[in-house]
N, C-alpha and C positions, 0 to 999 in steps of 0.2 A: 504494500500500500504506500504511496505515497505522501509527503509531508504535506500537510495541509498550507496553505497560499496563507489564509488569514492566522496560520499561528508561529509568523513569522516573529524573531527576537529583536532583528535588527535590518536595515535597510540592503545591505550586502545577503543576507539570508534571504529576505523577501527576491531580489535580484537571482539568489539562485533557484528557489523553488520555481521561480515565474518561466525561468527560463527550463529545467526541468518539464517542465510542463509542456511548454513547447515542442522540447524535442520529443516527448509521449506526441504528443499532438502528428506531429510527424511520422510518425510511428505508427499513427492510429490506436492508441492506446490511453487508457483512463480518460474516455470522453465525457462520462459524467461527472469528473471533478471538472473538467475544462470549461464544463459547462455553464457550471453554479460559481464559479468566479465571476465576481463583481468589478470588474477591473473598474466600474467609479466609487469605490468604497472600500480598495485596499487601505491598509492601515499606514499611518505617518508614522515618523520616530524623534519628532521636534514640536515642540508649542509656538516655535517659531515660525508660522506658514509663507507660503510664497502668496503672491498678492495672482498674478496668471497663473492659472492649472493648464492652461493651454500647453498640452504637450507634455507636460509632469504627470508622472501617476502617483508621486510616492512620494515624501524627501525627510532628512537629518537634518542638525544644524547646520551643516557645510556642501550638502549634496542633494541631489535629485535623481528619482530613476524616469529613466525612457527609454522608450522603446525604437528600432529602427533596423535595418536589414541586417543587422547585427545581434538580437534578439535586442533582450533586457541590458541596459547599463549605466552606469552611474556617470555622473558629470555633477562637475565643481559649482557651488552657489558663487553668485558674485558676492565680493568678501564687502561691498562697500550696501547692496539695500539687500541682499540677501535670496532676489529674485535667479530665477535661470539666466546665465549670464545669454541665451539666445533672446530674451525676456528683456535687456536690461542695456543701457546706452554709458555705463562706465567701461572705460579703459581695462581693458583686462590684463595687459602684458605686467 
């Protein structure tokens, strides 16, 4: 049986079960977990929210998860409002 999506500990574990899943998904395999995933009601891991979910499914204090032909992965908050830095018009270098 596979780890459950929503009882993730932390944002890198959510990232891996999601992605788990996928390659099931690929597979043809556990469709009815794939199924009953809420991907707009995964769990956060910050009280600190992003202000755009446009494109975030997930995030930490310092990270976010998305998704892209890459599966699941994490990428850096802007360190200056805290949004996705694709979200956000500070300098990132």
């Amino acid at each position: 049986m596979k780890k459950s999506v929503m009882a993730a500990k932390n944002l890198e574990d959510l990232r891996d079960r999601l992605n788990e899943l996928d390659r099931d998904r690929l597979n043809e395999l556990d469709r009815d977990e794939i199924r009953v995933v809420d991907l707009s009601s995964l769990p956060v891991f910050s009280k600190r929210e992003v202000k755009s979910t446009s494109e975030v499914w997930s995030w930490d204090k310092t990270r976010i998860l998305v998704t892209g032909t890459d599966g699941w992965t994490l990428e850096n908050r802007c360190v200056v409002c805290g949004e996705a830095t694709f979200h956000c018009h500070h300098d990132q270098t």
